[in-house]
C-alpha positions as CSV (number, residue, x, y, z in Angstrom):
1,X,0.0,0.0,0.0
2,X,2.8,2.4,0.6
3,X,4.9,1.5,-2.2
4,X,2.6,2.9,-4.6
5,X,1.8,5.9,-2.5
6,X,5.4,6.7,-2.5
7,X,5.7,6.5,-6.4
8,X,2.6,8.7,-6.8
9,X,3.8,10.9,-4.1
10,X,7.4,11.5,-6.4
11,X,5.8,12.1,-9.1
12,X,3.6,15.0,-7.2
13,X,0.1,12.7,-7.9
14,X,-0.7,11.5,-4.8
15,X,-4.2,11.1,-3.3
16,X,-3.5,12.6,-0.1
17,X,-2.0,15.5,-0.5
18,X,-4.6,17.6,-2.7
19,X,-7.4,19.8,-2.2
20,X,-9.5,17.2,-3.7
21,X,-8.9,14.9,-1.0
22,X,-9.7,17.1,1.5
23,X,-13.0,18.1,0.0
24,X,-13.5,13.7,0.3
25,X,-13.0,13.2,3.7
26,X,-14.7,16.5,4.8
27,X,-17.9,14.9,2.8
28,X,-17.3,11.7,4.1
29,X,-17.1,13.0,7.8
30,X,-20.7,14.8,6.8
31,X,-22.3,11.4,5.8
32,X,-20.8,9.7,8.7
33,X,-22.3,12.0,10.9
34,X,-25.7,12.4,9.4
35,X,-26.0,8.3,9.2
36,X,-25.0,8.2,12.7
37,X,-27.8,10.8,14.0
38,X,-30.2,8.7,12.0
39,X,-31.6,11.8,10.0
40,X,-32.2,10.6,6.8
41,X,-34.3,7.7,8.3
42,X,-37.3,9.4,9.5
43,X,-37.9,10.7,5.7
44,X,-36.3,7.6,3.5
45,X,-36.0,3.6,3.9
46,X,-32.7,3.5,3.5
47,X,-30.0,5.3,4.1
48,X,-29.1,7.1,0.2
49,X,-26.7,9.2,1.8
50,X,-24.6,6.7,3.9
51,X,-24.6,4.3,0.3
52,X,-23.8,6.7,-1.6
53,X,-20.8,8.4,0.4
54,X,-19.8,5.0,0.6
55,X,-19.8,3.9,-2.9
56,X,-19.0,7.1,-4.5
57,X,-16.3,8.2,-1.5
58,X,-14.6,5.1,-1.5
59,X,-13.6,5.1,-5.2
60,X,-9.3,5.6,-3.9
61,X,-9.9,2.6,-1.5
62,X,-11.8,0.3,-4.8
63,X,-9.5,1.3,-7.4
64,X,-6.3,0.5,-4.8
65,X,-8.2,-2.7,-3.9
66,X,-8.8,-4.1,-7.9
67,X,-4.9,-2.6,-8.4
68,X,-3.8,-5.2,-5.6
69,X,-6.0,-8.2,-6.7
70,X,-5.0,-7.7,-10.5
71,X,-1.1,-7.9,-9.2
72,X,-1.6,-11.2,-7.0
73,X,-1.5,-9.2,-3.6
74,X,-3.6,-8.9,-0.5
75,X,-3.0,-5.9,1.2
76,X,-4.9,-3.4,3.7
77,X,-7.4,-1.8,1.0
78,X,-8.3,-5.4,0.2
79,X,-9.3,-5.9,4.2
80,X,-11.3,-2.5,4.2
81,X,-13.0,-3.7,0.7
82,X,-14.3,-6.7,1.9
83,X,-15.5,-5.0,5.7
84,X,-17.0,-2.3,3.3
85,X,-19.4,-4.6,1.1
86,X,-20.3,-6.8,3.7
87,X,-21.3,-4.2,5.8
88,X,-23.5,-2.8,2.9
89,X,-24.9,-6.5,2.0
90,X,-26.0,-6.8,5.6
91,X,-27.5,-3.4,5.9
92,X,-25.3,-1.7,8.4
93,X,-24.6,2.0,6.4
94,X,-23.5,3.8,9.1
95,X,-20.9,1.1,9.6
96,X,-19.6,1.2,5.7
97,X,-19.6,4.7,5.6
98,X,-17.6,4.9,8.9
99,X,-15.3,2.2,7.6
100,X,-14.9,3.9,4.4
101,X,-14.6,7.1,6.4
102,X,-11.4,5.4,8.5
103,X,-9.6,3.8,5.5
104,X,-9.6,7.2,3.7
105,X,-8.4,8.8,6.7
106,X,-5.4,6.1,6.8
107,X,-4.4,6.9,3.5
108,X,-4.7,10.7,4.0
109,X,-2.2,10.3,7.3
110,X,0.3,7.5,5.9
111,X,0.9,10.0,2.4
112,X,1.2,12.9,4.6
113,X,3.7,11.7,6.7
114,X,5.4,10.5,3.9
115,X,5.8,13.2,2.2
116,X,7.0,14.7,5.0
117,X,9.6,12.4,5.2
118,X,10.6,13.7,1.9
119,X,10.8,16.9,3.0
120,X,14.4,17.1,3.0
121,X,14.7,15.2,-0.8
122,X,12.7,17.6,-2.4
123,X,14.0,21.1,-1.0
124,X,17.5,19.7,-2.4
125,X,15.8,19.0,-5.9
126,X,14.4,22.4,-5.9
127,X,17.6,24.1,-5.2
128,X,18.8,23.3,-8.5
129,X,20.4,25.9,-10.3
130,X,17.7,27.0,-13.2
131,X,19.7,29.1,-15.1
132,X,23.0,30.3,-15.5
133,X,24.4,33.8,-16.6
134,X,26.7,33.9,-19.5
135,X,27.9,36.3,-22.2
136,X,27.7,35.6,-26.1
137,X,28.7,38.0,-28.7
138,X,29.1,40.8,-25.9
139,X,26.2,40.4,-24.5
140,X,25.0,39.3,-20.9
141,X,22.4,36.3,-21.4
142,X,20.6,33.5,-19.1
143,X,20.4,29.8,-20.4
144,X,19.7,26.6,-19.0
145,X,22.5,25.3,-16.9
146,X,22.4,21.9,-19.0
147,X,22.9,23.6,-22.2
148,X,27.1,25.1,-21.1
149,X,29.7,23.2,-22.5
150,X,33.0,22.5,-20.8
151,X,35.2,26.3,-20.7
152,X,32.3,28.1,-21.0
153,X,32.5,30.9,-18.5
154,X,29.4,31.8,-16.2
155,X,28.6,34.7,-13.9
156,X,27.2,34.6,-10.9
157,X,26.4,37.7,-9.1
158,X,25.9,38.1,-5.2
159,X,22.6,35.9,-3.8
160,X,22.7,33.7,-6.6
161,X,23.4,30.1,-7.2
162,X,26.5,28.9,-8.5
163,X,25.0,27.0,-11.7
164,X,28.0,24.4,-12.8
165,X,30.6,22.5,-11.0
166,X,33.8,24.5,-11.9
167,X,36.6,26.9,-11.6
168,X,36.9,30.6,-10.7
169,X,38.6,32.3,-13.2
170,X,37.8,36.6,-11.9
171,X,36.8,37.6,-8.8
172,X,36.4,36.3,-5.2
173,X,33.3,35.6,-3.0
174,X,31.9,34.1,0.5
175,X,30.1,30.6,-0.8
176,X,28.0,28.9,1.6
177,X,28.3,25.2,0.2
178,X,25.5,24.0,2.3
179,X,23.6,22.2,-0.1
180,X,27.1,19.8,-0.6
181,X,28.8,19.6,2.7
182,X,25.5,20.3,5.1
183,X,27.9,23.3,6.4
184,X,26.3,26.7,6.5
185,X,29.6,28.2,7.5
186,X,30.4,30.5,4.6
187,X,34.1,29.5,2.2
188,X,36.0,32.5,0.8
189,X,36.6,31.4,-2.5
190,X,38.9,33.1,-5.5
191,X,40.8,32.7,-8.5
192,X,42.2,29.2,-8.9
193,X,39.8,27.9,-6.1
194,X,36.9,25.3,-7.3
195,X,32.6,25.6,-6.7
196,X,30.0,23.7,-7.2
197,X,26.8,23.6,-8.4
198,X,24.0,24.2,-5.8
199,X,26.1,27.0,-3.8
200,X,25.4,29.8,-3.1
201,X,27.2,33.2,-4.0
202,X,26.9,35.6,-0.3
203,X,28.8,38.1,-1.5
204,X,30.9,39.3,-4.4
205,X,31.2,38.8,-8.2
206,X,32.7,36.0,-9.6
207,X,33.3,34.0,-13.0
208,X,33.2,30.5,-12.7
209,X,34.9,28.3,-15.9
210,X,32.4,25.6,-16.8
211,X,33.8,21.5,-15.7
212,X,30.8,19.9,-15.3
213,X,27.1,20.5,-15.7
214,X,23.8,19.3,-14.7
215,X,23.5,15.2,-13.5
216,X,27.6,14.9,-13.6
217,X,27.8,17.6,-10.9
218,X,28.4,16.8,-7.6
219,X,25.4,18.5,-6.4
220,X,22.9,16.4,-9.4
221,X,24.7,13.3,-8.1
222,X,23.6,13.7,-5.0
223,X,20.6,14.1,-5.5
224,X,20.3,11.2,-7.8
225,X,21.9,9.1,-5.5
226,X,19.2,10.1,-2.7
227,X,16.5,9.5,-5.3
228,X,17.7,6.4,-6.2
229,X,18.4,5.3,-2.6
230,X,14.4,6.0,-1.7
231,X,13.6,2.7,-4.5
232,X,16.4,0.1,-2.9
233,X,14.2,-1.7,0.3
234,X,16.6,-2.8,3.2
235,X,15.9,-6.3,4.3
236,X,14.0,-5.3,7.4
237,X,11.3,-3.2,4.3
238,X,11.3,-6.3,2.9
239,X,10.1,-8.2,6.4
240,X,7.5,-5.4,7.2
241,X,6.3,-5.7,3.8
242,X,5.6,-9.5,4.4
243,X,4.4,-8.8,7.7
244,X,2.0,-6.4,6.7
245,X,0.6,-8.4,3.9
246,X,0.5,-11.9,6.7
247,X,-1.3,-9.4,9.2
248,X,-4.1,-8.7,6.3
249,X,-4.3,-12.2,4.9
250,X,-4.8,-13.4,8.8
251,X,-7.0,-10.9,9.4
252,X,-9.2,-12.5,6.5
253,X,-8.9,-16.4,7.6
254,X,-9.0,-15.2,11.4
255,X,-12.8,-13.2,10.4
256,X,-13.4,-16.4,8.5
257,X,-13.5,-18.4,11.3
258,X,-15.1,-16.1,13.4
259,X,-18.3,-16.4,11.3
260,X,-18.3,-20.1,11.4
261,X,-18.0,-20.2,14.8
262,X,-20.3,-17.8,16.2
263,X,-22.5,-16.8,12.9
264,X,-22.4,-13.2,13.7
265,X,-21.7,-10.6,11.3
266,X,-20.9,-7.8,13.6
267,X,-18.1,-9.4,15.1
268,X,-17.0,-10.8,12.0
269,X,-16.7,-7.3,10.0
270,X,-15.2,-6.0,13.3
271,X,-12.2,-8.4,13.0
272,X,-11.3,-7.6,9.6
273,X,-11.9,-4.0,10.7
274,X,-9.7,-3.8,13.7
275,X,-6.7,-5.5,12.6
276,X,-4.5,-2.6,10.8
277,X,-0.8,-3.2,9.3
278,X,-0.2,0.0,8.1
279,X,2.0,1.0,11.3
280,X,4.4,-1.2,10.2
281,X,4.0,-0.9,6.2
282,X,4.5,2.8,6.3
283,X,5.8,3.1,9.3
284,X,9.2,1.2,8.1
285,X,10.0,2.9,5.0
286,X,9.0,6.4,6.9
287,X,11.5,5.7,9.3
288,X,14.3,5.0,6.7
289,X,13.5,7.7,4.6
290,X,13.5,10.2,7.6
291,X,16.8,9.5,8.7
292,X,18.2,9.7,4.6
293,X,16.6,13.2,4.6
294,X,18.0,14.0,8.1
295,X,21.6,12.4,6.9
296,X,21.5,14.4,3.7
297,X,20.7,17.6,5.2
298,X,23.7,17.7,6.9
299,X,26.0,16.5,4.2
300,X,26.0,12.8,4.5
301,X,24.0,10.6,1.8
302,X,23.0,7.0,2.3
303,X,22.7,5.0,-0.6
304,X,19.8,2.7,0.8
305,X,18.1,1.5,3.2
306,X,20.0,-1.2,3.3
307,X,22.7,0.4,4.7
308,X,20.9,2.3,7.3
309,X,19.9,-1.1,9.2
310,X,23.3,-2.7,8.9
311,X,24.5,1.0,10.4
312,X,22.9,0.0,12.9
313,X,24.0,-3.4,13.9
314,X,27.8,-2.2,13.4
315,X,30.4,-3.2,15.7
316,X,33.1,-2.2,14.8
317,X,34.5,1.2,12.8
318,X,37.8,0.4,11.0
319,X,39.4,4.1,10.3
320,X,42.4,4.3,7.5
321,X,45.0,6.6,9.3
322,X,45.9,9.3,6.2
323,X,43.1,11.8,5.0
324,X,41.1,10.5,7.5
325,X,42.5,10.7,10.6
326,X,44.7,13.2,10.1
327,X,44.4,15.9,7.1
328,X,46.5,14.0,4.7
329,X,48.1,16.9,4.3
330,X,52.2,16.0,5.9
331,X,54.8,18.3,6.0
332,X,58.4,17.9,5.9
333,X,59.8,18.7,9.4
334,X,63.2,18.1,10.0
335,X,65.9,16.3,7.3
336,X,69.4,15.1,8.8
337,X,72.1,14.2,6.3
338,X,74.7,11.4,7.1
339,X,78.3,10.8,5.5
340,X,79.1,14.2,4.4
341,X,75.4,14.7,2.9
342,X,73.5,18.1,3.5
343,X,70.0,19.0,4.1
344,X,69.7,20.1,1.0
345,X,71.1,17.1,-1.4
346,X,69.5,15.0,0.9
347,X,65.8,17.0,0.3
348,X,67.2,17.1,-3.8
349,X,67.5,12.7,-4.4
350,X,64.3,12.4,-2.5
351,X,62.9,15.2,-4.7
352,X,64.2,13.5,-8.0
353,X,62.6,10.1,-7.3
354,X,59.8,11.4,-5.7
355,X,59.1,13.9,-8.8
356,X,56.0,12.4,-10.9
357,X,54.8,10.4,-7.8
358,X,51.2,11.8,-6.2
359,X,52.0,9.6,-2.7
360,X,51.1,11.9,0.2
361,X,54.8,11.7,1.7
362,X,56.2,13.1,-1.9
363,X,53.9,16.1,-2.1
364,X,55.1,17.1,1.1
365,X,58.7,16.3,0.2
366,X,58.5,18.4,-3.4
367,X,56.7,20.9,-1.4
368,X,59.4,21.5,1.0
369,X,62.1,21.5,-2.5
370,X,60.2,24.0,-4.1
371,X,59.9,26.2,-1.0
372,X,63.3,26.2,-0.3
373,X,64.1,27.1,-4.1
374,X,65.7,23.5,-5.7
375,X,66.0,23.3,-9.2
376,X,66.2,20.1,-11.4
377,X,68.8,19.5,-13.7
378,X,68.0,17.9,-17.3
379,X,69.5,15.1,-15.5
380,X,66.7,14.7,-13.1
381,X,64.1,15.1,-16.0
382,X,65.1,11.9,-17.4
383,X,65.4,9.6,-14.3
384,X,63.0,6.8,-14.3
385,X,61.4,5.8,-11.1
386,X,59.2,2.6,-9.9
387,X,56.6,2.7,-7.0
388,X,56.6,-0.3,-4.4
389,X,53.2,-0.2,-2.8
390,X,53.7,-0.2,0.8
391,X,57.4,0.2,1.0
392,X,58.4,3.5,-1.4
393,X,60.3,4.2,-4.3
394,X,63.3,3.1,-6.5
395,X,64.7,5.3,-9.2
396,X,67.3,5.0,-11.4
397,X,69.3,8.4,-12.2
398,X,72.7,9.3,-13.4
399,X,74.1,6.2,-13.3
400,X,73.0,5.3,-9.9
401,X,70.0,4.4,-7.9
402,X,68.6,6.5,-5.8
403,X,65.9,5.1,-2.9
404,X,63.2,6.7,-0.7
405,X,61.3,4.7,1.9
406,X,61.3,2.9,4.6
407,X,64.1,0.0,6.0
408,X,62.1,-3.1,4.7
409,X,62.6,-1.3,1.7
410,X,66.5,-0.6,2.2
411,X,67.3,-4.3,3.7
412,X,66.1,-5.6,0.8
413,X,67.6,-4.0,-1.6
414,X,70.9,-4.6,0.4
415,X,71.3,-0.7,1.0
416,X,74.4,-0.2,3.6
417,X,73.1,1.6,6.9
418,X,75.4,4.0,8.3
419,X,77.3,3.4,11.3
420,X,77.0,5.2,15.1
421,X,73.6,6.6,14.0
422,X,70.6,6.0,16.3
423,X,68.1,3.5,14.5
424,X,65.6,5.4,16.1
425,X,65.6,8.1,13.3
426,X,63.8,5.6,11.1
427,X,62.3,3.7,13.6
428,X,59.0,6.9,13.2
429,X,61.8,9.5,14.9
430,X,59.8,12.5,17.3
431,X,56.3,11.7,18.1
432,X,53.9,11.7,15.5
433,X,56.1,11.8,12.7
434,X,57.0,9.6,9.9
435,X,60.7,9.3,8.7
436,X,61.8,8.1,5.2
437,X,64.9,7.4,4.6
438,X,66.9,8.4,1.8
439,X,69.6,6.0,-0.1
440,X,72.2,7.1,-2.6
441,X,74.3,4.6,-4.9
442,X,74.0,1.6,-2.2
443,X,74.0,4.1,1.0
444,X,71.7,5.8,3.5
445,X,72.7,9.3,2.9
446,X,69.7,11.0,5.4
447,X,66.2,10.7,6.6
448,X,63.1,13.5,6.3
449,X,61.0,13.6,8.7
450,X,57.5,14.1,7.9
451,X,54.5,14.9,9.8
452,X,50.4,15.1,9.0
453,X,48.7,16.6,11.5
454,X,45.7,15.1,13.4
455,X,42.0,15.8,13.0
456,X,40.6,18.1,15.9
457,X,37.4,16.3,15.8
458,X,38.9,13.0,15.6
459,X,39.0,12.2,19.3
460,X,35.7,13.4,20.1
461,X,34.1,11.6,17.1
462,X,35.8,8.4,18.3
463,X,34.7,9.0,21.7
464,X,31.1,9.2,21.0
465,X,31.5,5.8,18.9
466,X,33.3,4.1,21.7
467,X,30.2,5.1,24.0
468,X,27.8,3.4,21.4
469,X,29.4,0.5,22.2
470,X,31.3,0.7,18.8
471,X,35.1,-0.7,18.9
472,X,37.7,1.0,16.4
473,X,40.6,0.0,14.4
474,X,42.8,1.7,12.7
475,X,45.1,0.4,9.4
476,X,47.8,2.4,8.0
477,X,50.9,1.6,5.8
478,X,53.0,4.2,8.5
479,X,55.5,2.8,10.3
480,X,54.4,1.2,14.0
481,X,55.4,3.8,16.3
482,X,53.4,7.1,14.6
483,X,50.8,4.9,14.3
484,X,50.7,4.1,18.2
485,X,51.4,8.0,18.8
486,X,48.4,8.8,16.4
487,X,46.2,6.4,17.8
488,X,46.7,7.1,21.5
489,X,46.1,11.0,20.7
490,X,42.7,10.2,19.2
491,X,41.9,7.5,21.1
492,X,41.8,4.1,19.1
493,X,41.5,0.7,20.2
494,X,43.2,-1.6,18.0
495,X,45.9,-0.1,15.9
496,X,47.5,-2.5,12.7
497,X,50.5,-0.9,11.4
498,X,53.1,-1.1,7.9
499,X,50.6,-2.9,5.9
500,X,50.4,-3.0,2.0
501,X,47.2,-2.5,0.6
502,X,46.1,-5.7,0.1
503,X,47.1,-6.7,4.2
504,X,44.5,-3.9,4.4
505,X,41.5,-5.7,3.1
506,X,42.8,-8.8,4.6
507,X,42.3,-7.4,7.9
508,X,38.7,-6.4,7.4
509,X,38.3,-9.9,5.8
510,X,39.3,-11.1,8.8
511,X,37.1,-9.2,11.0
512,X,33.6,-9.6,9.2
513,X,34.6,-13.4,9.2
514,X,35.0,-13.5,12.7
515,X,31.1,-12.2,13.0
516,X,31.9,-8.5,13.3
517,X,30.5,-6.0,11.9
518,X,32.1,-3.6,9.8
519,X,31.8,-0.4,8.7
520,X,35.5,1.0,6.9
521,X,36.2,4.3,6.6
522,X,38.8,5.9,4.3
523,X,39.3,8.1,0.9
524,X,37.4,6.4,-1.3
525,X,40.5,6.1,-3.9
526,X,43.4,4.3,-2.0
527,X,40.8,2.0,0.0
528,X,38.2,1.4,-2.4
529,X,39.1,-2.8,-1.7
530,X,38.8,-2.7,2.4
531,X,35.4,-0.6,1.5
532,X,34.1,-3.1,-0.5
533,X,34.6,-5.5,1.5
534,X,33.3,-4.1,4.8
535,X,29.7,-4.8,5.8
536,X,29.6,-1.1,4.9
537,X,31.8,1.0,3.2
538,X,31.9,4.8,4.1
539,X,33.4,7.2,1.8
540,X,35.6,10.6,3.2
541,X,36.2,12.9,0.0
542,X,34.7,16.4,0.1
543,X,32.5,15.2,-3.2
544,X,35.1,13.3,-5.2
545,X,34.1,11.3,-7.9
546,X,35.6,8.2,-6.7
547,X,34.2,8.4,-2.8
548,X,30.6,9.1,-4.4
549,X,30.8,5.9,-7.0
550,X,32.6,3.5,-4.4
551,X,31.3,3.9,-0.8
552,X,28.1,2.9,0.6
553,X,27.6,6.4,3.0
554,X,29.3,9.4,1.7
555,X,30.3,12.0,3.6
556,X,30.9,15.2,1.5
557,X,33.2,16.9,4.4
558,X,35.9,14.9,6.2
559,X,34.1,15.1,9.8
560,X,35.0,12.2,12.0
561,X,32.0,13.2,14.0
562,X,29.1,12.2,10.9
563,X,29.9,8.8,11.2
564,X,28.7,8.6,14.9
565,X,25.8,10.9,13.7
566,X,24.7,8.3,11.5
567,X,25.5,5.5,13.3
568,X,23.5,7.1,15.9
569,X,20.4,7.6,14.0
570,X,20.3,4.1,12.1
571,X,19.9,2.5,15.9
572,X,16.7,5.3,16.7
573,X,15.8,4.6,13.3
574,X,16.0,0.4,14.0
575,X,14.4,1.2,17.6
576,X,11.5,2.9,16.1
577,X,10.8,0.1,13.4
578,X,11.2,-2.7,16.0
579,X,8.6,-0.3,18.4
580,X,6.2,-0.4,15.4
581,X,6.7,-4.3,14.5
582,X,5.7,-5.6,18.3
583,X,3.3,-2.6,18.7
584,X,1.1,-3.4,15.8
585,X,1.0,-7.2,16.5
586,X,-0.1,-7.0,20.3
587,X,-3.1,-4.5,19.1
588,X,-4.0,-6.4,16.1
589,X,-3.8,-9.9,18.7
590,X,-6.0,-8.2,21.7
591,X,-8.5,-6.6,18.7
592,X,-9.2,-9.7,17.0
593,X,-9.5,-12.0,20.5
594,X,-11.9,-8.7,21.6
595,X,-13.8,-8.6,18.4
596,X,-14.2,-12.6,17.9
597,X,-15.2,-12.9,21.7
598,X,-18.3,-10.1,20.6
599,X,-16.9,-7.0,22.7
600,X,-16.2,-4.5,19.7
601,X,-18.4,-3.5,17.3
602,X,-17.2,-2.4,14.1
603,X,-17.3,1.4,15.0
604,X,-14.9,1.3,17.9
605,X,-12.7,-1.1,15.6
606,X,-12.4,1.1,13.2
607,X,-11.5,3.7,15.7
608,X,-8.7,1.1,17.4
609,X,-7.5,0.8,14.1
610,X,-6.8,4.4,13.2
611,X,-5.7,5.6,16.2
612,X,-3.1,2.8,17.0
613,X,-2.2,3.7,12.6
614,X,-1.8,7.2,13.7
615,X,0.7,6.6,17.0
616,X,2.8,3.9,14.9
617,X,3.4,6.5,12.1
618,X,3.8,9.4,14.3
619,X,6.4,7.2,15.8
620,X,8.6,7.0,12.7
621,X,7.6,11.1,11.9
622,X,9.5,11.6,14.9
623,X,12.6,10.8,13.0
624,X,12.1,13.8,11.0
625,X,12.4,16.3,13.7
């Protein structure tokens, strides 16, 4: 029943939320009423008015009914249908219009708080850019956003929406990127810096050159992604669906058996009458759509249902160290030089085989080079270099081979350590920082040390998990003892240190098999295989393209803290559907047993089946608050 509802309710058709319906039940409530004060009996033999409020009034609950039946179902409408008739074949109008009355007033309640639910869904869908300033032959003109090419330059002027994904190219601005991160804060933003569609321009003048446009930006994305979420049913959907449809079908047998047991009519219609499964069938995908709204306001998008339930059975958080823990963002710190080598040729052979690789550890070492003004020879342009996951990089260059890494690295390739230095200095050196060391034709010549700094929200983020009951672990390819000194900072439990990539997914192999589980949290690029291989994989990437295809939850900010959000509202949201599940079947139990033993009429059924309809969805609308 509230499959359908939803679809219509997308598609802005639905039978609850127009002024039509209104008018319906307002006429319905009227005939209900006037049957019930018996007015129309001192002047007619029958009741016209009751029949034909009935019939006529009850046309969304027939066609819903002749829908179900055509498709092999049995749902509520079915239920209602059959009370409805039977109550008309045995003369009881004020009961079929009363019925009828109830059923409509379901309907009206379950599509309202539904579309509440998508409250959050469609303010993002209307926030769409419309149109997009540009200039063509001179001239200052608006066109539809999906009509710009890549290069094409757009305006956007102060209070307006920044129409494509893209670059600024003239001027500067305060952007408040809400609609992406779920951040209200305001960015300042200028030439070189990138925006995105959906933004919005809080003051200044800026001109933005055109990357991507309409459903490839990261803002029509999301919002596919959300849409597309809405249609994939988690398991426990799935089990309220079947539920729901078992409550209706033994609603039927159950009123069955009533009339052959005590050949009464009243109580028969009363049992089909007071036994209600819509708490649970809208109730359950209310919930899950709530907390998807909720998650996607604030800059986190679930790709299903699916995931928020396994959210909220997870154990265990497994956290990749770089980019997520810490900003993924090192710098070099300190760089000793051994055997007559300075600071400075030490910082230039790292440099040189470091110079085409995008590792974090090189960025910061070729950031520190060009900082302190070191120049490549032609030389250096034509060294050759080979990456060793986990371990660093080998290049070959002037005749010798230059090495940058760490000492599994250097024992292997038999690289001579030098003597009366401390081990320590590549054993992670100070606190928190990384040291590589640097090898010149078959000889350490220095170490850099490198340091990322940590996450200010990390520790509280991982202290809320840890209070959920929720254990963390974190994997990195860093050497053992920053990895310790990071993890005590923040606060993690299990720390696995100087892994290669694929010891990474091992790991998380390991724990799911053990009965864990799992939810792994990283980049998106570097741990796309440990996130698809946790129960659920959760993307950290500000909106790249790789964290939105490859994780299950995306996060559009790196905030430790939205993983405990969500974790958090996945249980209310499980909490809430399990409330619903045991609610509805101890009312429908004690209506039946009431109604078969002859102490409801159908009137006060219909009223027990409403009101206990109404608590069970308010229960999920809750979620939306």
């Amino acid at each position: 029943m509230v499959d359908g509802r939803m679809a219509e309710s997308a598609s802005g058709q639905d039978l609850g939320n127009t002024g039509t319906d209104a008018v319906r039940l307002a006429i319905m409530a009227a005939a209900a009423v006037s049957s019930w004060s018996g007015i129309w009996g001192q002047f007619l033999p029958v009741d016209i008015v009751a029949i034909a409020a009935t019939l006529l009034g009850g046309y969304p609950v027939y066609r819903e009914t002749l829908r179900a039946l055509r498709h092999g179902h049995v749902n509520m409408e079915v239920s209602m249908a059959v009370a409805i008739f039977a109550s008309l074949i045995v003369r009881q109008f004020t009961v079929s219009v009363v019925i009828t009355l109830f059923a409509l007033l379901s309907e009206y309640i379950e599509t309202y708080a539904v579309d509440k639910g998508r409250q959050t869904i469609l303010l993002l869908e209307r926030s769409a850019p419309r149109l997009a300033l540009v200039r063509r032959e001179g001239e200052e003109v608006q066109v539809d956003p999906r009509s710009l090419a890549p290069n094409d330059v757009v305006i956007v002027r102060e209070g307006e929406r920044v129409p494509v994904d893209g670059t600024i190219v003239v001027g500067s601005a305060f952007v408040n990127q809400s609609s992406i991160t779920g951040e209200s804060s305001r960015v300042e933003k200028s030439a070189g810096d990138r925006v995105y569609a959906g933004s919005v321009d809080e003051s200044g003048l800026i001109e933005v050159r055109t990357e991507k446009v309409g459903t490839e930006t990261v803002f029509g994305r999301i919002i596919k992604l959300v849409e597309d979420a809405e249609n994939r049913k988690a398991p426990i959907q799935k089990l309220s669906d079947r539920l729901a449809s078992w409550l209706v079908e033994f609603a039927i047998g159950f009123a069955a058996f009533t009339f052959l047991v005590t050949r009464d009519v009243t109580s028969t219609i009363s049992v089909i009458v007071v036994a209600g499964a819509c708490g649970v069938a809208a109730g359950t995908p209310l919930a899950i759509v709530a907390i998807m709204g909720k998650a996607a306001k604030k800059g986190t998008i679930v790709k299903g249902g699916a995931y928020v339930e396994e959210m909220s059975r997870v154990d265990t958080v497994v956290i990749d160290k770089t980019g997520t823990l810490t900003f993924g963002e090192p710098e070099v710190t300190d760089i000793v030089g051994f055997d007559g080598f300075g600071e400075l040729q030490v910082l230039k052979c790292a440099a040189i085989a470091e110079r085409y690789s995008n590792h974090p550890l090189a960025r910061a070492i070729l950031g520190k080079a060009v900082k302190l003004g070191i120049k490549f020879s032609e030389e250096a342009s034509s060294a050759s270099s080979s990456y060793i996951a986990g371990r660093g990089i080998v290049c070959q260059f002037n005749g010798g081979q230059i090495i940058v890494g760490n000492d599994t690295l250097m024992i292997e390739k038999k690289v001579q350590f030098p003597r009366g230095v401390d081990q320590s200095l590549w054993g992670g050196g100070p606190k928190g920082r990384s040291t590589v060391l640097v090898a010149y034709r078959g000889k350490i010549c220095g170490t850099i040390s490198i340091a990322d700094k940590v996450r200010g929200e990390s520790r509280r983020a991982l202290e809320d998990l840890r209070k959920m009951g929720i254990r963390t672990v974190m994997l990195t390819g860093d050497n053992r003892t920053v990895a310790q000194d990071v993890a005590k900072e923040v606060g993690i439990d299990e720390v696995h240190a100087e892994l290669l990539p694929e010891e990474k997914v091992s790991v998380v192999e390991r724990l799911v098999a053990e009965g864990h589980s799992v939810a792994m949290v990283g980049d998106g690029i570097n741990d796309a295989p440990a996130l698809a291989r946790a129960n659920v994989g959760i993307g950290m990437g500000a909106g790249t393209d790789v964290t939105i295809e490859e994780a299950d939850i995306v996060l559009m900010t790196n905030d430790l803290q939205k993983i405990a959000d969500v974790a958090r509202l996945s249980r209310k949201a499980y909490r809430t559907i399990m409330q619903n599940f045991y609610g509805t079947m101890t009312v429908d139990g004690m209506g039946v047993t009431l109604a078969f033993l002859g102490l409801l009429n159908p009137l006060l059924a219909a009223g027990i089946h409403v009101t206990s309809e109404l608590i069970f969805i308010l229960n999920s609308a809750k979620l939306i608050r």
